[in-house]
N, C-alpha and C positions, 0 to 999 in steps of 0.2 A: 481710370476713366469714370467719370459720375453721370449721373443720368437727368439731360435736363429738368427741371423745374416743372415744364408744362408738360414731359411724358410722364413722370414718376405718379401723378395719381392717375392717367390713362392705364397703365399697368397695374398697379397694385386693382383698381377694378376692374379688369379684366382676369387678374386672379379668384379675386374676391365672386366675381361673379361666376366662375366654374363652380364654384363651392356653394354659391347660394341656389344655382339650378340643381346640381344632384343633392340639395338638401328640400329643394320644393318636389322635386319631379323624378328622382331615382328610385326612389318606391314604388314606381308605378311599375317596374319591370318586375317587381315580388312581391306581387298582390295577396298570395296567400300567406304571408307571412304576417304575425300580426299588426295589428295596428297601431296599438302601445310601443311594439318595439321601433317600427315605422317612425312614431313621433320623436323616441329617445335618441337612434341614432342622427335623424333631421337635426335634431338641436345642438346634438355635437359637430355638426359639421357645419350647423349655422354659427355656432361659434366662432370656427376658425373664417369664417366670410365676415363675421364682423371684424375680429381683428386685422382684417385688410381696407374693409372697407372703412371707418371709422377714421386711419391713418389718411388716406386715400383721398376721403374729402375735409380731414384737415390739412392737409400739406397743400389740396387743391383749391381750396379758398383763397389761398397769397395770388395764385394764378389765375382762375375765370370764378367768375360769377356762380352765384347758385344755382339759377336757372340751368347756367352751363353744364355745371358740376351732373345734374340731373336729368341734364341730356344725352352726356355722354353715359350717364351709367346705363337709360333705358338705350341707348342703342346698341353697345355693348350686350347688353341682355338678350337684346334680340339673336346679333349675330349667337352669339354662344347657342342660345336655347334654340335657333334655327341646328346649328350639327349637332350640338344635343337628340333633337327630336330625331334627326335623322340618323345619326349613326350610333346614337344607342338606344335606343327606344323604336329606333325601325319605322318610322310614319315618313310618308310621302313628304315631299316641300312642292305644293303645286301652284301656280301660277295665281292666285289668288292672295296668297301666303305671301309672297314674292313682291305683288300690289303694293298690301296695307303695310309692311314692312318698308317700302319705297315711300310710300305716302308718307308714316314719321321718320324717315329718313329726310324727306322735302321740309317737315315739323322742323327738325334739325337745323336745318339751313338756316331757317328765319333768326332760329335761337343764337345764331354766331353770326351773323350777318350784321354790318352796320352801318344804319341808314342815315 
């Protein structure tokens, strides 16, 4: 069974994007730790978020547009970095969060919508 054309870079960035949030933002749970080693492990893990993402929006360019391509990766981002924050990092997701999240979510629409 192969994986559609139009999901295979939806997935590969949505892998890709787990790996770019705990390479931005997983440190912040081991603040005492240092900072150097902070940046060295980040870069290892943003590694492996490149080699997904890289794949991801070349296979994804035969499919949508750039525009697209950049739409979906920042929504994707969101969702992720939304149970990020909250289930490992422990920060509230409060109704405000929920808005401006909604708000480029509607940004989205425009971007695949055809007039």
């Amino acid at each position: 069974m192969s994986v559609p054309a139009a999901l295979t870079p939806i997935l590969l960035l949505a892998c890709s994007n787990v790996f770019m949030t705990f390479a931005w933002y997983g440190h912040l749970k081991y603040k005492s730790s240092p900072l150097l080693l902070a940046i060295v492990a980040s870069w290892g893990i943003a590694f492996i978020e490149y080699c997904l993402a890289v794949p991801a929006n070349r296979l994804g360019s035969s499919v949508y547009s750039t525009a697209q391509l950049k739409t979906i990766q920042e929504v994707i981002t969101l969702v992720v970095f939304a149970g990020f924050s909250v289930f490992y990092l422990k920060e509230a997701f409060t109704w405000n969060h929920a808005v401006g999240f909604a708000l480029i979510a509607l940004g989205a629409f425009f971007i695949f919508h055809r007039w």
